[in-house]
C-alpha positions in Angstrom: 116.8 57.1 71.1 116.7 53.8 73.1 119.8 52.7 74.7 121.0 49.4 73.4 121.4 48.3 76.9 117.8 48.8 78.1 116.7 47.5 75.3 118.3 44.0 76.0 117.1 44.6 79.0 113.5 44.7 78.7 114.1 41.6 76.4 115.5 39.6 78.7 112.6 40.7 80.9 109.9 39.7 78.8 112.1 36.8 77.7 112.0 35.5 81.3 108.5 35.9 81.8 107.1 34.3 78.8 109.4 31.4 79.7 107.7 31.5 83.5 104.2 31.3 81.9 105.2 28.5 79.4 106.4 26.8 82.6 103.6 27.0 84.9 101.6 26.1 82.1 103.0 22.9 81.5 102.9 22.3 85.1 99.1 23.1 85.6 98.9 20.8 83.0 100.8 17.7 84.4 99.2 18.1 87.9 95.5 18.2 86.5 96.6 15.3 84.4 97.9 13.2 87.4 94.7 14.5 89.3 92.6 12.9 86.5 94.8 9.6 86.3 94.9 9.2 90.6 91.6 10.9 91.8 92.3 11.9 95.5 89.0 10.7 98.1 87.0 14.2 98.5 87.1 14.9 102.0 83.5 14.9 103.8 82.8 17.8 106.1 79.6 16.3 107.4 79.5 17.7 110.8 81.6 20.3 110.7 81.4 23.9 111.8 81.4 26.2 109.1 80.9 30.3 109.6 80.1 32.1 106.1 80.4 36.0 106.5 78.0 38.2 104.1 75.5 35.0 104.7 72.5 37.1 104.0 72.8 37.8 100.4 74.6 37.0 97.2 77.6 34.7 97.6 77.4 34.4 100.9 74.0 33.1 101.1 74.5 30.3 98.3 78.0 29.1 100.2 75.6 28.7 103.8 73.1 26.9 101.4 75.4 24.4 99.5 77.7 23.5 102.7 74.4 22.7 104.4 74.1 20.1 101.4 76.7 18.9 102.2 76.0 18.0 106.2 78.1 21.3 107.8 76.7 23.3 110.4 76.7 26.6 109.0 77.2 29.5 111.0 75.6 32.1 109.3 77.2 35.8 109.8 75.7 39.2 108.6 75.7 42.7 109.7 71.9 43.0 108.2 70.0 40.5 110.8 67.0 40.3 108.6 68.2 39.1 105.7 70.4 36.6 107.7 67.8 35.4 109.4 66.3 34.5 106.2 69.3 32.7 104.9 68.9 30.3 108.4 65.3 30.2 108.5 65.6 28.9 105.0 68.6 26.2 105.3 66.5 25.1 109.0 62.9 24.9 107.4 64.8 22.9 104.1 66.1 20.2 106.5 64.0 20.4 109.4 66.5 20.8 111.9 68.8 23.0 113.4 71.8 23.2 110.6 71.9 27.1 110.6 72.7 29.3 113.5 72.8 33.6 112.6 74.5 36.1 114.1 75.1 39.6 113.8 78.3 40.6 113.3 80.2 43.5 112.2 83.2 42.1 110.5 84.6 45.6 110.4 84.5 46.2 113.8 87.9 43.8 115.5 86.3 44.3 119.4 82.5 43.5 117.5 84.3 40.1 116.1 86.3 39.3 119.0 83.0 39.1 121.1 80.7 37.4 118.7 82.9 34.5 117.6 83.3 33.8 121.6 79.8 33.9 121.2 79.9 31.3 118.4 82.3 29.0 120.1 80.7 29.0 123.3 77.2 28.6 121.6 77.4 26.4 118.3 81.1 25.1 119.1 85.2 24.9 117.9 85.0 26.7 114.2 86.5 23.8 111.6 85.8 26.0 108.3 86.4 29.6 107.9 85.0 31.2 105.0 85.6 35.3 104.7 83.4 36.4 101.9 82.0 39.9 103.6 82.2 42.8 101.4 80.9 45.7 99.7 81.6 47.3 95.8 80.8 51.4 95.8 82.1 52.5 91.8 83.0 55.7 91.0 85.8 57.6 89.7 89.2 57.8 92.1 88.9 61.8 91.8 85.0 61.3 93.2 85.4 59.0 96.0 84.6 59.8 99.4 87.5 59.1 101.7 85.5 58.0 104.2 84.1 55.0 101.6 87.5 54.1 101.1 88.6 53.5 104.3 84.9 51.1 104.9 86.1 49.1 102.1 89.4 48.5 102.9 87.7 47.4 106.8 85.2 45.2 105.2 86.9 43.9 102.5 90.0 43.2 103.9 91.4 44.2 107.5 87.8 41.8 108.5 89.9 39.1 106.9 92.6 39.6 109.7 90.2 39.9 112.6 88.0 37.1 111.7 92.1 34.7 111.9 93.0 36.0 114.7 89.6 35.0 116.2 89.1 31.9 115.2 93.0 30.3 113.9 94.2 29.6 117.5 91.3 27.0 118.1 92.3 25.4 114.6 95.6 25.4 115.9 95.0 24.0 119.0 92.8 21.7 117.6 95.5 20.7 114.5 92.2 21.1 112.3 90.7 23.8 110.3 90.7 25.1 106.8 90.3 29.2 106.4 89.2 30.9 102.9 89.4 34.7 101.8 87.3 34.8 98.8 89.1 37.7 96.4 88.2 38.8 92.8 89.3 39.2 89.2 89.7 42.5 90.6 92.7 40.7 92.9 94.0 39.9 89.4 93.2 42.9 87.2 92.6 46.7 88.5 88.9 47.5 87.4 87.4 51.0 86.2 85.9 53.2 88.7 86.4 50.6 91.6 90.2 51.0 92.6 89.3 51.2 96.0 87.6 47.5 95.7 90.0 46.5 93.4 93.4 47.4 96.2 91.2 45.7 99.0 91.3 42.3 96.7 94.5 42.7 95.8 95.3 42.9 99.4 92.9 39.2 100.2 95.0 37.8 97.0 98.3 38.5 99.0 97.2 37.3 102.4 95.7 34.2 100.9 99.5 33.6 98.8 
C-alpha cells in the first residue's frame, strides 16, 4: 500500500514539472515572437577561420562545404586523410582558390591535437570558429560490447571535445573573439537501444555545451 505521504509527494513532483514545461513553453514562445517582430543583423563570418572535425564524411563534410558558402576559411580536420582531402579538393576546385586547408588529426589523441592545431595556427592562422563534430556510432547490446569500443567512444565522442578547448579557447580569449560548437544528439536527449555507449558520450557533449 502507497503511503499517503509519497503519494503527495510524487504529485507535487510531477506538479512542478508540468508547470516548468508550461513555462518554458510560453517563454520559447515570446522570444521567437520578439525574434520575428525585431529580426537581429546575421552576423557575417566572411573571412573567418573555421576548423570542422570529422570533415571527411557525413556532417562534417556538409558543415566544411556550407561555411565555405558562406566566405570562412575552413580548416578541414579528419583522421582518414583521403577522404579529407576530398572534402578540400572539392570546396578549393568549387571556388578556385585556397578556401580549404586538411589535416590529419586524431581528435582522440590530446598530445596528436595539441601539435596539429599549433600546426593550424602557425599555418592557416588564429581559429575564430570551433566546430567539434568527430565521432563514431558502434550498436550493440550493453552485455556484447567490447570494453575497449567503449572507452574509443567516449575519446572520440567526447573527451576530443575537451582537448580540441583547451587548444584552441586561449587564442579566442586572447583575441576576445571566437564561437566554439559540440554538436550532440537526440541521443543527448533520449538513451537509444543498443548504443548506450554513444548515447552517455552525447549526454556528456549536452552537459559541457549547458
Amino acid at each position: 500500500m502507497n503511503c499517503p505521504f509519497s503519494v503527495l509527494f510524487d504529485s507535487l513532483i510531477f506538479g512542478g514539472e508540468v508547470f516548468y514545461l508550461v513555462l518554458k513553453t510560453i517563454l520559447v514562445v515570446i522570444l521567437k515572437m520578439i525574434g520575428a517582430l525585431f529580426p537581429r543583423k546575421r552576423k557575417s563570418v566572411t573571412g573567418q577561420i573555421v576548423v570542422v572535425t570529422g570533415a571527411g564524411h557525413g556532417i562534417g563534410k556538409e558543415l566544411a562545404i556550407q561555411l565555405s558558402e558562406l566566405g570562412c576559411i575552413v580548416v578541414c580536420v579528419d583522421l582518414k586523410q583521403e577522404n579529407n582531402n576530398k572534402t578540400a579538393e572539392f570546396i578549393n576546385m568549387k571556388y578556385n582558390s585556397k578556401r580549404a586547408f586538411p589535416f590529419v588529426m586524431d581528435v582522440s589523441s590530446r598530445d596528436q591535437v595539441m601539435t596539429v592545431s599549433q600546426n593550424i595556427m602557425e599555418t592557416v592562422g588564429n581559429v575564430d570558429i570551433l566546430i567539434n563534430n568527430a565521432g563514431i556510432l558502434p550498436a550493440q547490446p550493453i552485455l556484447t560490447v567490447n570494453p575497449d569500443e567503449v572507452v574509443e567512444v567516449i575519446n572520440v565522442n567526447l573527451l576530443a571535445n575537451f582537448w580540441t578547448v583547451l587548444a584552441f579557447l586561449p587564442s579566442m580569449v586572447k583575441r576576445n573573439k571566437g564561437h566554439i560548437v559540440g554538436i550532440s544528439s537526440l541521443a543527448g536527449l533520449s538513451g537509444l537501444a543498443n548504443k548506450s555507449p554513444y548515447s552517455a558520450s552525447k549526454f556528456g557533449i549536452a552537459g559541457k555545451n549547458n
